[in-house]
Phi, psi and omega in degrees: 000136183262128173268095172294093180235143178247140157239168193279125166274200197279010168216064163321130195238148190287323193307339176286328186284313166318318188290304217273001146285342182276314233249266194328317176304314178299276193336308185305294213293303183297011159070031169268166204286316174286022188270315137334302178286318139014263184286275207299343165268350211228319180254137199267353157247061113281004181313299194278001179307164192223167204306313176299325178291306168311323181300308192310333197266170193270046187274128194254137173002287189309322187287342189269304183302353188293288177330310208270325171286324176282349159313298184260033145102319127035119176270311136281148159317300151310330152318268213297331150313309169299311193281341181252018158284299204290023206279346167252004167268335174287352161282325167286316181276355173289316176280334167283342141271004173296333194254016176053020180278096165258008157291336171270347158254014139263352154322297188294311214264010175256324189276354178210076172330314195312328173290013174271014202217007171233138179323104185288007160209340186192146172339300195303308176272343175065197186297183181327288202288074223140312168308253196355306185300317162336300206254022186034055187257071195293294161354311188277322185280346162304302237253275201303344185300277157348305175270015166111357181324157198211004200252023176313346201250327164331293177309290178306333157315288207275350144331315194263342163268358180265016199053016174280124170251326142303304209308321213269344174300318182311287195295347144301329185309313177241047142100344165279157203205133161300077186267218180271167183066359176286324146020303177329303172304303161328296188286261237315304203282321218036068166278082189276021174295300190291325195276324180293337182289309182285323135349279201308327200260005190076359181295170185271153201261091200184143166294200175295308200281338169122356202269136199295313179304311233289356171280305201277349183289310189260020150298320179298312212240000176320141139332318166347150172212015168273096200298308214282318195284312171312300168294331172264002186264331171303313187291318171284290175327305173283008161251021182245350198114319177346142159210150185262119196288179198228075205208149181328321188280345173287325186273325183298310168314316210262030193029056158284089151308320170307284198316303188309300193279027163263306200308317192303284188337333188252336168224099176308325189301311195320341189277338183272330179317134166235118212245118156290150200322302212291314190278346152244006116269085188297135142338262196329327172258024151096357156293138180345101153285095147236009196020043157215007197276334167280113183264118200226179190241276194288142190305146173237025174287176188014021157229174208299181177298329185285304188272009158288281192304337165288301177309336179279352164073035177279051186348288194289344179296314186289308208286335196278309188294325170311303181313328173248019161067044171271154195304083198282327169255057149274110185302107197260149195335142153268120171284184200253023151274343187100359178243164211137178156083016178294165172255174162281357175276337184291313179290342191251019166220025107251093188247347181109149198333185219349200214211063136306118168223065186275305191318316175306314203299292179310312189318311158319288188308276188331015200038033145324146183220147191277008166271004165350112165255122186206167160260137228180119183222111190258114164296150195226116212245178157063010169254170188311324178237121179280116199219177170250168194259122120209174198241123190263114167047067179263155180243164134011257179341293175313292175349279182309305183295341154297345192303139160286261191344079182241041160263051139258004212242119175269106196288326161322305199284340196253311165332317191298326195243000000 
């Protein structure tokens, strides 16, 4: 299923979110599929529509436009209308809490009341109050509190999800409460400041829907890369009941370094090993099998523990495996499309926000080599057009330049080579 998210640019015009509800509406009616899916990710009573249910349906402008407004983070049609109207004062209050003025940002929010209830840059960071908790500027959410924000329990998500633990101590205080699924944030980010604090608080360790694995899935499978928050948010779940199968890959999650060099020791091959999608996202702890729901950057199917520890952003680990000789220009499994056969230098210079380079370094002395050539073919999920990426008989350097995403691309690591 393709997840369409947008964000507004920097000089948003309303005629555009408009064309692109006529253009969906058009779609539905040919009964193409992504289109479908869409609207079932997007329109809430249609989440459970089944392809038949959707031809059948009466869906009118406004349901497209709904879609489309939650696309760009939105709750409403009305909403996403308001925000791009208001687009140059909501800019002006987005640099005033950044700059912690909270005398100017109740200054902005008196003089246009409307904005305390709307997002100031995106669905996801919310109203005033709820921005503000992101970036833990608790002062300003006392002051918007005040002037009527309504949005505690939002503001207490992204607080928590942002590691503010003052900001989110306020806002439980007053009226915000850990139900399910506030949990959810803490495993995205793997902030384990918020997730040991909601622990503390009884929240249910469960999403919105109850289900218990879906906190340990997405510690697995997050985009995240803070390997220290990762490992103590594991650590806890398994002194919450949790239990883990018992296994290399297991260990690599939960940064066990000890564990890890018992498995290599009793088997020197395992360094050599290619670990298929399914083994390093399991089902059986509540991950996706559609092999595409773990979000990662250069494809990790089929390759090895070296090139695994560069996307996980896994140091001691990276270090352990070079000690035990692992293969730095190890190739990974080729599909029978042909893509496939990257090196780890290819993962360590599209890797995902920042931009370390210690690992390219070691991979370089050890001899890697950037004339590497191979094909790699990327699904590209969480963009305006959801697609698949790929590149034919690319070196390393081309990879990274060609990426379409390129804040995935570690420019430092690109220096190098």
């Amino acid at each position: 299923m393709t997840t369409v998210s947008r964000r507004l640019p920097k000089q948003p015009h309303l005629d555009v979110p408009k064309r692109q509800a006529r253009e969906l509406l058009s779609e539905w009616c040919a009964g193409k599929a992504d289109a479908f899916d869409r609207i079932r990710r997007r329109h809430p009573k249609l989440h459970n529509a089944d392809d038949a249910a959707l031809t059948s349906a009466a869906l009118r402008l406004n349901d497209a436009q709904l879609v489309i407004a939650r696309e760009y983070g939105f709750s409403s049609w009305t909403q996403l209308k308001e925000r791009i109207t208001a687009h140059t004062i909501a800019g002006a209050l987005d640099a005033a809490i950044r700059a912690d003025d909270c005398e100017r940002v109740v200054h902005l929010l008196r003089a246009n009341p409307n904005l305390l209830h709307v997002p100031v840059v995106s669905g996801n960071w919310g109203p005033p109050m709820s921005h503000a908790a992101n970036l833990g500027r608790l002062e300003i959410i006392k002051a918007v509190a005040e002037l009527g924000a309504r949005d505690f329990q939002h503001a207490f998500d992204r607080a928590l999800l942002q590691g503010k633990i003052e900001c989110a101590t306020w806002l439980h205080k007053h009226g915000a409460r850990p139900v399910a699924g506030t949990i959810m944030g803490c495993c995205e980010t793997l902030n384990a400041a918020g997730f040991r604090f909601l622990v503390g608080l009884g929240a249910p360790l469960a999403d919105e829907h109850g289900n218990r694995l879906a906190p340990l899935a997405m510690v697995l499978e997050t985009y995240g890369r803070n390997s220290d928050g990762k490992h103590e948010i594991l650590k806890i779940l398994s002194a919450q009941g949790y239990t883990f199968p018992d296994t290399p890959i297991m260990a690599f999650h939960q940064g066990n370094a000890t564990k890890l060099d018992e498995y290599l020791r009793h088997d020197p091959r395992l360094v050599e090993r290619r670990f298929a999608y399914g083994e390093i996202y399991p089902p059986a702890l509540g991950c996706a099998p559609d092999g595409r729901s773990g979000l990662h950057w250069t494809p990790i199917h089929g390759t090895t523990l070296l090139h695994l520890a560069i996307d996980f952003n896994e140091r001691e680990i990276f270090d352990l495996l070079l000690l035990r000789g692992a293969d730095v220009n190890a190739r990974a499994d080729v599909d029978s499309a042909g893509f496939g056969g990257h090196t780890p230098l290819f993962n360590a210079v599209v890797c995902g926000p920042g931009n370390d380079s210690q690992m390219t370094r070691a991979l370089l002395a050890s001899g890697a080599s950037p004339e590497a050539r191979a094909s790699l073919r990327k699904f590209l999920d969480w963009t305006e057009t959801p697609r698949w990426h790929e590149a034919r008989d690319v070196t390393p350097i081309e990879w990274a330049r060609t990426f379409p995403e390129q804040n995935w691309i570690n420019t430092e690591a690109l220096k190098l080579l």
